[in-house]
N, C-alpha and C positions, 0 to 999 in steps of 0.2 A: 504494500500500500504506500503511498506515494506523504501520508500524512507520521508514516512511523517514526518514533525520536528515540534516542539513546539515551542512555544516562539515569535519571534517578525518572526522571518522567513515563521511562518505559518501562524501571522495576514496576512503580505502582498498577502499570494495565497490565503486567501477569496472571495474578490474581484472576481478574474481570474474564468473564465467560463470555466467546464472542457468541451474539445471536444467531443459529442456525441460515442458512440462505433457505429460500423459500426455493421448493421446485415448481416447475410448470408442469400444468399435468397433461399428456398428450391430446388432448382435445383441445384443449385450449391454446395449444402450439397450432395447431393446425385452424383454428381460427382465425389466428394471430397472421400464418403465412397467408392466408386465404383475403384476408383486410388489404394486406399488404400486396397480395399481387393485384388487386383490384386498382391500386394506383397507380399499377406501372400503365406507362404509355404506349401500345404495342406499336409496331412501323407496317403499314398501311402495305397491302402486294406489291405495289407498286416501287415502294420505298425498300423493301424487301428486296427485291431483285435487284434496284440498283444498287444497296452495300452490296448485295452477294457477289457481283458484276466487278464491284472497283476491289474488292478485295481478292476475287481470284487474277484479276489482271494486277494488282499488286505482288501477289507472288509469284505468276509468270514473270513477271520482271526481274525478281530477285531471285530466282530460278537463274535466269539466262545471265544476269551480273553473275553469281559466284560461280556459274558455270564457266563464264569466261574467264573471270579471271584464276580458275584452276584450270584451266587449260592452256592461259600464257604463263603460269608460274612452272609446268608441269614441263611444256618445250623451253623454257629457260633453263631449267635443275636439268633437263637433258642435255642439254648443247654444250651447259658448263660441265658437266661426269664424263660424256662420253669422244 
């Protein structure tokens, strides 16, 4: 805990029984997520398809960068060995 002290301040709270934490009981978790997805904002089909769109063409990109450049790093370490 971020509020703990040393010294004579923290012999006196040995003593002291901390309060049990309360559990959530599984119904009530699952209300709780159930509240909570209700706020999320979902992304419309349309909207949908375009992230899905800009993120595979994002890793085709990065696909084809590390590819290249393991394939100039790869005839470079050959040229220099052999």
């Amino acid at each position: 805990m971020a509020t703990e002290t040393r010294g004579e301040a923290a012999a006196k709270d040995e003593g002291k029984a901390k309060p049990a934490a309360k559990r959530t009981s599984p119904a009530l978790f699952v209300r709780q997520v159930i509240a909570e997805l209700r706020k999320v904002i979902w992304p419309t089909r349309r909207e949908l398809i375009t992230y899905t769109t800009v993120s595979l063409v994002f890793v085709l990109i990065m696909v084809a960068l590390v590819s290249g450049v393991d394939w100039v790093l790869q005839k470079g370490i050959f040229s220099l060995f052999s």
